[in-house]
N, C-alpha and C positions, 0 to 999 in steps of 0.2 A: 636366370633360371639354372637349379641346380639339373647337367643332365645326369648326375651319375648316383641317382638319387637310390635308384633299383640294382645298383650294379653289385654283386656279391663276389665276384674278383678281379681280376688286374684286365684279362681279356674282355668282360666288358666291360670297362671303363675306358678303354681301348676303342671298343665299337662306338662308346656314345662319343668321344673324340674325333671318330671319322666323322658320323653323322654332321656333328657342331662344325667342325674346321673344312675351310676347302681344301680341294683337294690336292695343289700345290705345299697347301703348311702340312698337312696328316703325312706327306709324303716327308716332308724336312725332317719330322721325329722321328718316323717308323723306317723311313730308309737308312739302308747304309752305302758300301762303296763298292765301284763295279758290279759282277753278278752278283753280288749282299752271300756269298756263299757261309761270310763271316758270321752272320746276323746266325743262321740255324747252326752252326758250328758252337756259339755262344749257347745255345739250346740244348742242344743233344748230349754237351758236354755234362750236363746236369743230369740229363735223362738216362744217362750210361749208369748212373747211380744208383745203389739201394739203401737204404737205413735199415740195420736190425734194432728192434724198440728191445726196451730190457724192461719187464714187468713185474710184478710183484715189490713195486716200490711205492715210500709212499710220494704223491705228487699234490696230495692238498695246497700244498704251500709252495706255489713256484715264484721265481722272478727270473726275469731278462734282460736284469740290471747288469752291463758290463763297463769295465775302466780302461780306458785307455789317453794314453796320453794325458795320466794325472787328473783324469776326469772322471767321474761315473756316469752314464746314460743310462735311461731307461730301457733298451736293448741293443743288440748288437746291429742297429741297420742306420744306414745315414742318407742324406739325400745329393745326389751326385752332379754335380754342376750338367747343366742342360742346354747350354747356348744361349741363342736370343729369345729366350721366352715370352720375352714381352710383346711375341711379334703374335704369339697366340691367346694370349690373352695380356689386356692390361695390366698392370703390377701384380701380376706375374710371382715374380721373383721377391717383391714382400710378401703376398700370400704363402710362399712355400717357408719363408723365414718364419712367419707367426705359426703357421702348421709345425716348424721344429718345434717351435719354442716350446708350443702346447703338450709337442707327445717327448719332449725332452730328448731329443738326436740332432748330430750335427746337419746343420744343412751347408753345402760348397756353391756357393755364388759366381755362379761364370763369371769368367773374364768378358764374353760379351752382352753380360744384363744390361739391363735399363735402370734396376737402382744403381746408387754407388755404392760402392763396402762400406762409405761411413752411417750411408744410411741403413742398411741390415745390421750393422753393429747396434745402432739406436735401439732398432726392430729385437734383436736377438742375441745379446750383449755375448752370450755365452755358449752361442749355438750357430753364430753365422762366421763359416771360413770363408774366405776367400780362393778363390781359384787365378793363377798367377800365369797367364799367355805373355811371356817376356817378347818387347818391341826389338823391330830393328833398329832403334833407337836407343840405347840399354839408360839413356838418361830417364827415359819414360818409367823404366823399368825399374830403376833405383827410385824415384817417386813413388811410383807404386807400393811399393814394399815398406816406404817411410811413411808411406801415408795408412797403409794397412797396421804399421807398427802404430802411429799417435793414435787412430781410433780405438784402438785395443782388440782388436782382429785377431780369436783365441788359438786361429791355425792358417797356414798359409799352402796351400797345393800349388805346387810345380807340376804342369803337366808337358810334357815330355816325348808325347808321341804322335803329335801333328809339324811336323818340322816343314814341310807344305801341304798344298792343297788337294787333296787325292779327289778321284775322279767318281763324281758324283752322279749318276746315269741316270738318277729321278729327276734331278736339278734340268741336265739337258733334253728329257724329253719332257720337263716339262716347260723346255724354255725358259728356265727361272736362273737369276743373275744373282749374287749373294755379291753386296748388299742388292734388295727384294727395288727391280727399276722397271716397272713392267714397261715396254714400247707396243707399238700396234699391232705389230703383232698374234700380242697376248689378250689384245681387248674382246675378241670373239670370245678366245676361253674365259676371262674374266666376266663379262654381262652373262655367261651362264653361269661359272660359280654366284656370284649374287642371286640371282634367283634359286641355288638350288641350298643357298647357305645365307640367307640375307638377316638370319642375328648377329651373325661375327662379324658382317659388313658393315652393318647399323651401329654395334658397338665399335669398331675401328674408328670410322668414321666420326661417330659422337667424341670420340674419348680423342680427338684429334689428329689421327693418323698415328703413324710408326714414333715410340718412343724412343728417345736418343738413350747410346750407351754411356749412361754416368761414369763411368770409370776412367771412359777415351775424350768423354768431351773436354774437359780443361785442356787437353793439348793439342785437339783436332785444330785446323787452319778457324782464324776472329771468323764469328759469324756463319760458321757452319751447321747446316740442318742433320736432322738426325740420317737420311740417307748418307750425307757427307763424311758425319763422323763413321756411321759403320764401315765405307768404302777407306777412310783412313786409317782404323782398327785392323781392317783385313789384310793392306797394304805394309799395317806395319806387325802383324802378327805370322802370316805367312808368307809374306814375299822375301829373300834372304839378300841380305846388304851386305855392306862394304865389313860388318862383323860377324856376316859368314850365318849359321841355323845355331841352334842351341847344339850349344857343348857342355862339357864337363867342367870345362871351367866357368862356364855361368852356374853351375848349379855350387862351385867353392864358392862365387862371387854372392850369388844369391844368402846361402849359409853365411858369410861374413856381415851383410847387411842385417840379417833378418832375427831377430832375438828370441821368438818363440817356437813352436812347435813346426816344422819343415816337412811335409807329406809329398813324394816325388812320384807321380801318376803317370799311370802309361807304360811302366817297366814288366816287361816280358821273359827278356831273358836270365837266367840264374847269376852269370858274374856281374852283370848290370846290376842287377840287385845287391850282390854284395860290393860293388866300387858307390855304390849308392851310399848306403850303410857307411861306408868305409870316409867317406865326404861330410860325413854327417848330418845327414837325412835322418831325422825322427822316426819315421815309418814309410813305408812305401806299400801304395794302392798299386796291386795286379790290377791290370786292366788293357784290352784293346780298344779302348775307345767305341767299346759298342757295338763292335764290327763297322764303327765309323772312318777309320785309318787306314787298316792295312787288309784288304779282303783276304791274303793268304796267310794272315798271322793266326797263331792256334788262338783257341779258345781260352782265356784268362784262367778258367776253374781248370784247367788242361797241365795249365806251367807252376798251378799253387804249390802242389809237394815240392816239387824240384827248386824254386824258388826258397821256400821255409828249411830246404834241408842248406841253400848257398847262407842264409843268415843267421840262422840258431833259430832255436826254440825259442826264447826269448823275445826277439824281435817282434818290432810290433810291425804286424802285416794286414792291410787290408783287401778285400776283392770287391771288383766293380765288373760288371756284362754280364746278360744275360738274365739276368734276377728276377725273376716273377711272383715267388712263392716262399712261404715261411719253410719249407724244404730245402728249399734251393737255400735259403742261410745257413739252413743246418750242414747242409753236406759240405758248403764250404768251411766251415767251422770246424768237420770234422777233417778237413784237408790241410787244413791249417791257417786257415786265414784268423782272424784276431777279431773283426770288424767287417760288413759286408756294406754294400752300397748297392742303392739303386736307382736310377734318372726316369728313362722312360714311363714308368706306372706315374708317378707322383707329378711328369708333366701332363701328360693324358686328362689326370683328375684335375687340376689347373685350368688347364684348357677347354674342359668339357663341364664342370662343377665348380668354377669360379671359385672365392671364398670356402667352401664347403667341399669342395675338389680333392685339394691334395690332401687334406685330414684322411679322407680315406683309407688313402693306401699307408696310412702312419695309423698302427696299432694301436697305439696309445687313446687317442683322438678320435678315430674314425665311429661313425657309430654301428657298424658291422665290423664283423672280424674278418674284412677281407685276405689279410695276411694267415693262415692257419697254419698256426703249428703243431710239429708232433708231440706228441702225448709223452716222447721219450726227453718233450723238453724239459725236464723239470727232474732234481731241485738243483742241481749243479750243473752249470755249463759244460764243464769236462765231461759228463759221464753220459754224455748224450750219444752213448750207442756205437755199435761198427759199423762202419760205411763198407760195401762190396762192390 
């Protein structure tokens, strides 16, 4: 059942997602870290904004068709790697790839899906990136990249700003273990979520339990289940070994492996940005992870000017946090971003609208114009107005 069938924007799509999901998963997407102060910071940062529209023009004929990275898309929004998706709904992570494909924008494939990259490559030849959480094992990691290289993987994101595990405060009061291991616990609160949510349950259930991460299993320990392999993803994603958290020189080591387009996510501050640039980084996504990372780090749309003034004009920059609204694209657009991203909406509609879900919040595709743009969108990108 489609629930987001009524929904006319991103917040209720969002409601019909609480409703659908218990209340442990709704927590996993909508929380962030410590008091989440980052989550509304990521918000207000947007809402400090104004657009002045410029009228008397004509707009009959718009498009929001942009090129980046040698490409043209049908506009400037992409879909922004989401975690373990598949733990809210089954395939997941194909559905959001067939949703690019349709409304033509990149979709970024977690590093912890349930497909593999070879199969969104199948899925999305030309619209499924990959998203690249390097192992403490960096042999893992160099596969990775060889393996994203032979399928033809049109873009590869380095993300950069989980270097451990930050302190998740839904997780612990909701008792919840990442990888998802409920003990006794949790059974009390479990026999009521089932009753208060017993379609997610029934389809979990049917659809076999928790799917394993395609990406981590060829190297998880012979014979490991799909809890196994995610506790050995996490182990070797944010636990820090004998080769230390990500450095600067994984991200040269990275660029020397890797032959196509290089996106390094997560980068906040101005000279980071340009020793980015400077390493040979394609482009770099502003982003704080959602206010998933760092609860005191600013707001992404915060650090964009000062960022775009460390790299040039030229540079191709993109922004991710916060996003809810075809406004919110614009303002960053008019801040300087190149490209905008967004995770949260498009998992919400997955989760909540199956099949028919993430099309949604993707303009192209969706069959409401949930995304609404302003009217100063059109006919040229550039001339989309002063920001105040």
């Amino acid at each position: 059942m489609d629930h987001t069938r009524h929904a006319v924007n991103i917040d209720e799509i969002e409601r019909a997602a609480r409703r659908y999901l218990p209340g442990f998963l709704f927590d996993f997407i909508a929380g962030g870290v410590d008091g989440e102060a980052g989550l509304m910071r990521n918000r207000q940062a947007f809402a400090r904004h104004r657009l002045v529209p410029r009228y008397l023009r004509d707009v009959s004929r718009r498009s929001l068709s942009t090129r980046i990275l040698g490409r043209d898309y049908a506009m400037p929004l992409g879909i922004s790697p989401t975690g373990p998706a598949q733990l809210f709904r089954r395939d997941a992570d194909r559905m959001l790839a067939r949703a690019a494909r349709e409304a033509d924008i990149p979709f970024v494939l977690s590093g912890a899906a349930g497909a593999s990259l070879e199969e969104i490559t199948r899925i999305a030849p030309e619209h499924g990136w990959f998203q690249l959480y390097p192992a403490r094992d960096r042999a893992i990691t160099r596969d990775q990249i060889r393996r994203a290289a032979d399928a033809g993987t049109p873009a590869l994101v380095l993300t950069v700003d989980t270097p451990v595990t930050p302190k998740r405060e839904r997780h612990l009061r909701n008792r919840i273990s990442v990888p998802f291991r409920p003990g006794p616990a949790l059974w009390p609160r479990l026999a009521k979520e089932v009753l208060l949510h017993p379609e997610w349950f029934l389809r979990f259930l049917l659809g076999g339990g928790m799917e394993a991460m395609g990406n981590w299993a060829p190297y998880a320990p012979k014979g490991a289940g799909a809890s196994e392999i995610a506790a050995f993803f996490f182990d070797q994603a944010f636990a820090p070994g004998e080769s230390g958290t990500l450095c600067w020189q994984d991200l040269e080591a990275c660029r020397a492996l890797w032959p196509g387009p290089l996106i390094v996510k997560g980068i906040l501050h101005p000279e980071d940005a340009r020793r980015a640039a400077s390493l040979g980084a394609d482009a770099i996504m502003v982003s704080n992870h959602g206010g998933k990372a760092l609860d005191a780090a600013p707001a992404a749309l915060d650090m964009l000017p000062a960022i775009r003034h460390a790299v040039g004009p030229d540079y191709p920059l993109f922004l991710d946090s916060g996003v809810r609204r075809g406004s919110d694209i614009v303002i960053a657009l008019c801040l300087g971003a190149d490209f905008v991203f967004a995770g949260r909406p498009t998992l919400y509609g997955t989760a909540a609208g199956a099949e028919a879900g993430p099309a949604r919040p993707c303009p192209s595709c969706g069959r409401k114009p949930i995304w609404s743009w302003p009217e100063s969108a059109a006919p040229r990108r550039r001339s989309w107005g002063l920001i105040i």
